[in-house]
C-alpha positions in Angstrom: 0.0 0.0 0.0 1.8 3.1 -1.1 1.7 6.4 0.7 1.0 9.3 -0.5 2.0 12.7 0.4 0.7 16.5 0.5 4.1 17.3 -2.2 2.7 14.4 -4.6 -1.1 16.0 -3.9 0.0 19.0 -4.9 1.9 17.5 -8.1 -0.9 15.6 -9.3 -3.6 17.9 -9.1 -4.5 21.4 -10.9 -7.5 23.9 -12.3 -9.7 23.0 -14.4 -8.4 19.5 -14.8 -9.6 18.7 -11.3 -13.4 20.6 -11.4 -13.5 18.7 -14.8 -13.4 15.3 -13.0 -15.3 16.5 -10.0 -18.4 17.6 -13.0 -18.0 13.9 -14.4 -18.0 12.1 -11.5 -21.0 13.6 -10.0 -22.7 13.4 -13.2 -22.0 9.3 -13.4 -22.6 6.4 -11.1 -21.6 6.2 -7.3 -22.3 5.6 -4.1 -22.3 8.1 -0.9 -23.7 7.2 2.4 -24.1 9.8 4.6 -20.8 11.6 6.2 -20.7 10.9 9.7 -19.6 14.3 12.4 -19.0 13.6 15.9 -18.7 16.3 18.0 -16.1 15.7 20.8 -17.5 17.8 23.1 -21.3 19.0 24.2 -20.3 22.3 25.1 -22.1 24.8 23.1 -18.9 27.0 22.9 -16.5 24.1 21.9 -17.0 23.1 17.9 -14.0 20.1 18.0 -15.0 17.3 15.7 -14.4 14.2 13.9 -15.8 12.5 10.9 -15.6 9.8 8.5 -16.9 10.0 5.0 -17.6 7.0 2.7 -18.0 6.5 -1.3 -16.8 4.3 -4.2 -17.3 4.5 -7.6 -16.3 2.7 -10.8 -12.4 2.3 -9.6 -11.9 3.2 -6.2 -13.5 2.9 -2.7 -12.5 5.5 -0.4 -13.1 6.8 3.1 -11.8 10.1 4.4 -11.7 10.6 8.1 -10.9 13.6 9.7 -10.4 16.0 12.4 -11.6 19.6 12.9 -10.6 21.8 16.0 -11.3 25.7 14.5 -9.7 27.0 17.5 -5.9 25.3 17.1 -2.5 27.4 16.8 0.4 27.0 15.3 2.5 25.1 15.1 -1.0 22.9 14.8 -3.6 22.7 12.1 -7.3 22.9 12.4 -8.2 20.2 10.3 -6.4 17.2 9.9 -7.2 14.4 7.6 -6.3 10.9 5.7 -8.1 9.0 2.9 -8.0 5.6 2.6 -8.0 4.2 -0.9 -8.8 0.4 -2.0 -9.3 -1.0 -5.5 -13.5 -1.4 -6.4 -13.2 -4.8 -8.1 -11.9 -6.9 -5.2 -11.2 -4.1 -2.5 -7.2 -3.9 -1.9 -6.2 -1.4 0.0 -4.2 0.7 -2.8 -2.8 4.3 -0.6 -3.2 6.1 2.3 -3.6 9.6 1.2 -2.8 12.7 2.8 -6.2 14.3 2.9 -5.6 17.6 4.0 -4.5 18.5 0.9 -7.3 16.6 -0.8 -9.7 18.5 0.9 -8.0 21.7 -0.2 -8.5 20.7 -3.5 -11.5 19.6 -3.8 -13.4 22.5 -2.0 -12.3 24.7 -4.1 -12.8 22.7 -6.8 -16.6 22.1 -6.1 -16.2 25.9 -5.9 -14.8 26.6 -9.4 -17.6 23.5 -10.2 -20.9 25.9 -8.8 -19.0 28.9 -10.6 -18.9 26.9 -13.5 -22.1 26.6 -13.6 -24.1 29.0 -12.2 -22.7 32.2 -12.6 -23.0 33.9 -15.8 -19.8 33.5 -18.4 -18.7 37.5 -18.7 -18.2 37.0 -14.6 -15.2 39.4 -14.2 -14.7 40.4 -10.5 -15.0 37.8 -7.9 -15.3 39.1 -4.1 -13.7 36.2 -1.6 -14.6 36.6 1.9 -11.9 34.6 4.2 -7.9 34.5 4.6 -7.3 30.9 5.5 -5.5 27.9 3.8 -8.1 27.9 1.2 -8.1 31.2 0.1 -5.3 31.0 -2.6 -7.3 27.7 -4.0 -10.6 29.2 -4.5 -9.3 31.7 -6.5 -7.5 29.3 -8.7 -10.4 27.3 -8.8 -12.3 30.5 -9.8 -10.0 31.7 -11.8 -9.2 28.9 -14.0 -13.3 29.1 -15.3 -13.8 32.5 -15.5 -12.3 35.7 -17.2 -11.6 37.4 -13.8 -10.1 41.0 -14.1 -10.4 41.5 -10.2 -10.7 40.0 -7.0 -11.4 41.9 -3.8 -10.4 40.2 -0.8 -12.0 40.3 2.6 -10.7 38.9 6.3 -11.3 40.7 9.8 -7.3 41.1 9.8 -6.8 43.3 6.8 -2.9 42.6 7.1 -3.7 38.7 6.3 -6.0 39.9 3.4 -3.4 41.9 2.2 -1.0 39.1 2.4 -3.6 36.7 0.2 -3.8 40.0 -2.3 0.5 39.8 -2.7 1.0 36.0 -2.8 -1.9 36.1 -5.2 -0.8 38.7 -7.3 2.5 37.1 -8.1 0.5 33.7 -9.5 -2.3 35.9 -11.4 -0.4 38.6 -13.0 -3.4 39.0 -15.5 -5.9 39.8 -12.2 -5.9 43.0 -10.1 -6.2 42.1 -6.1 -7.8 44.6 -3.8 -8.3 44.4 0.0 -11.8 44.8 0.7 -12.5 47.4 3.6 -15.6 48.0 2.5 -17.9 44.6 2.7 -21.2 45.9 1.6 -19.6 47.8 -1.5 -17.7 44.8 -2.0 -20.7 42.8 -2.2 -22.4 45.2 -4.7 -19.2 45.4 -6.8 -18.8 41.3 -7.4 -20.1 39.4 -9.9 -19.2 36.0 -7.9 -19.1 36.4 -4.4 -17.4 33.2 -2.4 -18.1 33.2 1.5 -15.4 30.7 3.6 -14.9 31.9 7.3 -15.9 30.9 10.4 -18.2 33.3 11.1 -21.1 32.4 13.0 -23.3 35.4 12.0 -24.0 36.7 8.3 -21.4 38.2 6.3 -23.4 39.0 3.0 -26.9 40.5 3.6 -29.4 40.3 0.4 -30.0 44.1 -0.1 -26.1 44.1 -0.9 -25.6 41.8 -3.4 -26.9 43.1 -7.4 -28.7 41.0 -9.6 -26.9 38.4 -12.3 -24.3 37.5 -8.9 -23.6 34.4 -8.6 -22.8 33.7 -4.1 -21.1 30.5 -3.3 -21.1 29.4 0.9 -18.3 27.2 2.7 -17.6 27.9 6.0 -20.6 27.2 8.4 -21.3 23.8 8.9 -23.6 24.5 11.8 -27.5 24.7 11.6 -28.2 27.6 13.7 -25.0 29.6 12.2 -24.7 30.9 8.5 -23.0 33.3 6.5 -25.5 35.3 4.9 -28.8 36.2 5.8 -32.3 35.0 5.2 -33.2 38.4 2.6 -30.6 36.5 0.1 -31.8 32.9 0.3 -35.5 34.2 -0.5 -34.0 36.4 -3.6 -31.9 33.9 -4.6 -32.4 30.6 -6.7 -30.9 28.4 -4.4 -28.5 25.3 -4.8 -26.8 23.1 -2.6 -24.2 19.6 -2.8 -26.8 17.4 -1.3 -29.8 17.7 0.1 -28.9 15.4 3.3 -25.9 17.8 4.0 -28.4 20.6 3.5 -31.1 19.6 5.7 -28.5 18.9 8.4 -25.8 21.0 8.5 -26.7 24.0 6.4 -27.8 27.3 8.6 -28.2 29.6 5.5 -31.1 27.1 4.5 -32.6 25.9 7.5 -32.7 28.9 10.0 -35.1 30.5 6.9 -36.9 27.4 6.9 -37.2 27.6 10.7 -38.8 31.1 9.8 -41.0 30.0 7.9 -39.9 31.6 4.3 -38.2 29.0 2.8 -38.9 24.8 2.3 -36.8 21.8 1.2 -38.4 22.3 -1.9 -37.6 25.7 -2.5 -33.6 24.6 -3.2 -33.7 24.1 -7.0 -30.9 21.0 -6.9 -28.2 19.0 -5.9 -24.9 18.9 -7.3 -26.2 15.8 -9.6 -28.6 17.1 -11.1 -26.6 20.5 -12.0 -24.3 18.2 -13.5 -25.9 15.7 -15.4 -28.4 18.2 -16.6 -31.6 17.2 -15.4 -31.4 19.9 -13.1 -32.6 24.1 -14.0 -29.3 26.0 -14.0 -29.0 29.8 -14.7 -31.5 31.1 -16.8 -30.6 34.7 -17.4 -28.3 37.5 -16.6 -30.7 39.1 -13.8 -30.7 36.0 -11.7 -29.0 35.4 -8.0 -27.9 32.2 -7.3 -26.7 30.5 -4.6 -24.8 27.2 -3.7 -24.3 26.1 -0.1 -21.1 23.4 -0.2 -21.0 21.1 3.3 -18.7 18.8 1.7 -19.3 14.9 0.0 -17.0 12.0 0.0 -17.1 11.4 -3.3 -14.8 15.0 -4.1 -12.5 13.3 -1.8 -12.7 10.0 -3.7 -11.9 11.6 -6.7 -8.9 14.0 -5.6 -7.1 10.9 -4.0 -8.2 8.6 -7.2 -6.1 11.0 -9.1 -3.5 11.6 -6.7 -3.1 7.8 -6.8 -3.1 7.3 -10.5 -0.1 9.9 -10.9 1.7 7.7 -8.6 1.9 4.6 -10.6 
């Protein structure tokens, strides 16, 4: 069984070839039960979890487990995590794969996937709200499928969003990178707006965001937390990457439908059906839409599958 590291990760994957095989996949034949989350502790205040995440496919069976503890320091990580790989047709276990780096991947890649599809082609500024780790991927997930001209970046510590601007600037010559002091006039400004903090209350408010933007929200995992607030959802047409993560985990959708505005049957699709076309998609340039991401084993599954194959 080989192992495989973050460096040959980072080797074997890249924009768009990895949102291409994240829009096939879910557009085929596989199998996801749900992801399991553990909390470790029943304090309200204390957010330390773990979870495991199942799927296989044609080639590969995978399982990602992970842990997530928002409040670590350095030198330690707030999300750690390993995917296991074995073969489909007779289940060897093939790698141990670092799945950290998956997971970097592959969000942003489902990311670039919603922008792919939902937001409208001449897209040209993109507002990113959050400084972590997966800042730089979003916008190279973003970036590699649309024209962008200008991203406006947004964090509570304007010295680590200017930091994303210069390391960003020197990868993207071709895009101009503006800290964002400003979030409501960065809201109004952006054609694709991607939310991925920690906040716990909303960021993006409705009445800021114009028509034809396309809003994309990864960060809260939490049902009574969300990122933006209830005015959006209702103006929006509304998408998420599976309804089970949705109705679980999602705050932007179910503290509206705990208000009574919004339903299950208000969210328009999952990611299959936006990607294997049975599913409404973005009808004209006026339109809002929004994607909630929780995360699904099976981007994992793919990220390592390729990880793996670039190792043989």
């Amino acid at each position: 069984m080989k192992i495989i590291t973050a460096d040959q990760v980072h080797a074997a994957l890249s924009y768009p070839a990895l949102i291409d095989a994240l829009g096939e996949a879910y557009a085929g034949e596989f199998k996801m039960p749900p992801r399991q989350v553990f909390l470790l502790d029943d304090d309200d205040s204390n957010h330390d979890a773990f979870a495991v995440l199942p799927s296989w496919g044609q080639e590969f069976i995978g399982v990602k487990a992970f842990t997530y503890f928002p409040e670590n320091e350095a030198p330690h990580k707030s999300i750690y995590a390993q995917i296991l790989l074995f073969k489909r047709d007779h289940g060897e276990p093939l790698a141990l794969v670092d799945g950290t780096t998956v997971t970097l991947w592959r969000t942003a890649g489902i990311s670039g996937l919603a922008t792919r599809l939902l937001s409208r082609e001449n897209s040209e500024t993109m507002l990113l709200l959050g400084t972590g780790n997966l800042a730089p991927y979003l916008i190279r997930a973003n970036a590699s499928v649309r024209n962008l001209k200008k991203v406006l970046v947004w964090g509570r510590n304007a010295e680590k969003a200017a930091a994303v601007c210069e390391a960003a600037k020197a990868e993207h010559p071709g895009i101009d990178f503006v800290v964002a002091d400003d979030r409501q006039s960065a809201c109004g400004e952006a054609d694709i707006i991607v939310s991925a903090t920690g906040s716990h209350e909303p960021l993006v408010l409705g009445d800021w965001v114009k028509p034809g933007t396309h809003t994309d929200f990864i960060g809260n995992h939490h049902a009574t937390k969300r990122e933006c607030d209830t005015e959006l959802i209702t103006k929006a047409k509304v998408y998420c990457d599976t309804y089970v993560n949705a109705m679980k985990e999602a705050g932007e959708i179910l503290v509206p439908i705990s208000e009574g505005v919004f339903t299950k049957e208000d969210i328009v699709s999952d990611l299959v059906g936006m990607c294997n076309g049975s599913a409404t998609l973005r009808q004209s340039d006026d339109e809002i839409t929004l994607f909630k991401s929780i995360g699904m084993a099976l981007s994992d599954l793919v990220g390592a599958g390729l990880a793996y194959k670039a190792s043989e």
